[in-house]
VEXKOL-852927 format. One record per atom (N, C-alpha, C, CB): residue in one letter; x, y, z. Coordinates in steps of 0.2 Angstrom, whole numbers, plus 5000, padded with zeros to 4 digits. Each point is the difference from the previous one (the first is absolute). Glycine has a CB too. Example, Ala and Ser with C-alpha at 12.3 -4.5 7.8 and 13.67 -1.06 7.14 Angstrom:
VEXKOL-852927
a506649725039 a499650065000 a500450065000 a499149945006 s500750114990 s500450065001 s499650055003 s500649974990 
***
This chain:
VEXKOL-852927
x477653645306 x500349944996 x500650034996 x498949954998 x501650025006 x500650044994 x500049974992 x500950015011 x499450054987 x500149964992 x500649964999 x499350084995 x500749885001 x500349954997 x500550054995 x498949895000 x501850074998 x500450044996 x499750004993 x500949975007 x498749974989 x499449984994 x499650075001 x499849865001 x499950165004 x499550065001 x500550064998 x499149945011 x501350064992 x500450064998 x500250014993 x500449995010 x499849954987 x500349994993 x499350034995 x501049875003 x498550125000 x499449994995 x499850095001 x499549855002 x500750155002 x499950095001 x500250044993 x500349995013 x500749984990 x500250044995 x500049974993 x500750045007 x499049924992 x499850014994 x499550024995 x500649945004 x498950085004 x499650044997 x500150074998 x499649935006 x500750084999 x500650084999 x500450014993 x500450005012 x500049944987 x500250044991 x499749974997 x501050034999 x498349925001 x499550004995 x499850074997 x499849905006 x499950135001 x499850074999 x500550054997 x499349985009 x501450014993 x500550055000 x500350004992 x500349965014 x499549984982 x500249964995 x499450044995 x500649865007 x498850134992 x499650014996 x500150085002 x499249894999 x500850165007 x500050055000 x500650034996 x499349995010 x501149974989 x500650044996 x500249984993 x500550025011 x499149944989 x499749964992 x499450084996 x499849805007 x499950204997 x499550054998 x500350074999 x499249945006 x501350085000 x500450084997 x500549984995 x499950075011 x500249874987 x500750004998 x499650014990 x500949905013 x498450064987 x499850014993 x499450065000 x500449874998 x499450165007 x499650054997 x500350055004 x498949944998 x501350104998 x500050085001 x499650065005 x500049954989 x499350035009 x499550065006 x500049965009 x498950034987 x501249905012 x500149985006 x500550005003 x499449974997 x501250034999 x501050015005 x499750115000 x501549864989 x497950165009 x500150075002 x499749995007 x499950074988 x499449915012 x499749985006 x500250015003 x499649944998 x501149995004 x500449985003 x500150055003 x500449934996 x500150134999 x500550045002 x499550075005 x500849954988 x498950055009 x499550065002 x499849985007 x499550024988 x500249915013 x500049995007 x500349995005 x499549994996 x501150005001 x500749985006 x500050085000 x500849884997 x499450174998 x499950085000 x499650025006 x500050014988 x499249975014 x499650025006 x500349975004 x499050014997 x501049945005 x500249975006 x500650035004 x499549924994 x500850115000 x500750035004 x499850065003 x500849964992 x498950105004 x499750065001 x499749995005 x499950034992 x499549935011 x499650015004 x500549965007 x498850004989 x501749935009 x500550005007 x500350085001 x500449864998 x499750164997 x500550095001 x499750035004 x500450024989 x498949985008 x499450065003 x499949975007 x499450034987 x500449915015 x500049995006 x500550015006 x499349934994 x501450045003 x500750035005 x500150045000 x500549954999 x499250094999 x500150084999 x499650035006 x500049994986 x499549995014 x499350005005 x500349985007 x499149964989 x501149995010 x500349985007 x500450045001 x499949895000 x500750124998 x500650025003 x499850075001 x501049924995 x498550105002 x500150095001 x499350035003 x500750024988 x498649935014 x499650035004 x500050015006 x499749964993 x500250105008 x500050025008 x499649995005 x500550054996 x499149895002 x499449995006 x500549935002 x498550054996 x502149924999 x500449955001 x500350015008 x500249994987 x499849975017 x500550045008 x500750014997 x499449925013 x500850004984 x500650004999 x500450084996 x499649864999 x500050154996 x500150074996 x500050065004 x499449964992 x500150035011 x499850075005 x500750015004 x498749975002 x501649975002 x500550015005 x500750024992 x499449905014 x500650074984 x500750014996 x499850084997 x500349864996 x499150185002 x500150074999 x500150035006 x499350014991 x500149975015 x500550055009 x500550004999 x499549975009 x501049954989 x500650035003 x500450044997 x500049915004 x499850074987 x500450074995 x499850075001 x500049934991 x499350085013 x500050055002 x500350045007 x499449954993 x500750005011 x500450025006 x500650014997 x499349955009 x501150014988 x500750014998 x500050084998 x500149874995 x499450135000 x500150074996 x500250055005 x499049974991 x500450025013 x499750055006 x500950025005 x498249915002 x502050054998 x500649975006 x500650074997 x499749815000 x500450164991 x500550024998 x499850084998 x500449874996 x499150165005 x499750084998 x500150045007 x499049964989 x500849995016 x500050025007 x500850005002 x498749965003 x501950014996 x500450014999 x500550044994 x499649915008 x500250104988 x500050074996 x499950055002 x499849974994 x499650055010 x499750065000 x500850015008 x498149984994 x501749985011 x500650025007 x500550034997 x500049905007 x500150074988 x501050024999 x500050084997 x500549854997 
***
């Protein structure tokens, strides 16, 4: 059933209903604009801590191939040191 542009509108108003009281609430209490802050704080960490995880694990293939090749490089430029 597609939705109606009414269906859509009712959405968003559900959205800064929520959006509306949630920032009605940090804007007059204190321990809760910390809340906030504190958990936007995790959320970041823990995206950090996961990209982190991706880009640097080596059971990743992607990873894996990009250290062979820094290592072959390495390997490339010491073995042409050593010739000369």
């Amino acid at each position: 059933m597609p939705r109606t542009l009414v269906g859509l509108m009712e959405i968003y108003y559900f959205w800064f209903f929520l959006f509306a009281i949630s920032a009605y609430f940090i804007i007059t209490d204190e321990s809760i604009a910390k809340l906030v802050y504190y958990a936007i704080k995790l959320l970041r960490s823990q995206y950090e801590k996961t990209k982190w995880w991706v880009l640097h694990n080596p059971r990743n293939p992607v990873v894996k191939y990009i250290m062979w090749r820094r290592a072959m490089k390495l390997a490339k430029e010491i073995e042409k040191s050593l010739n000369k």
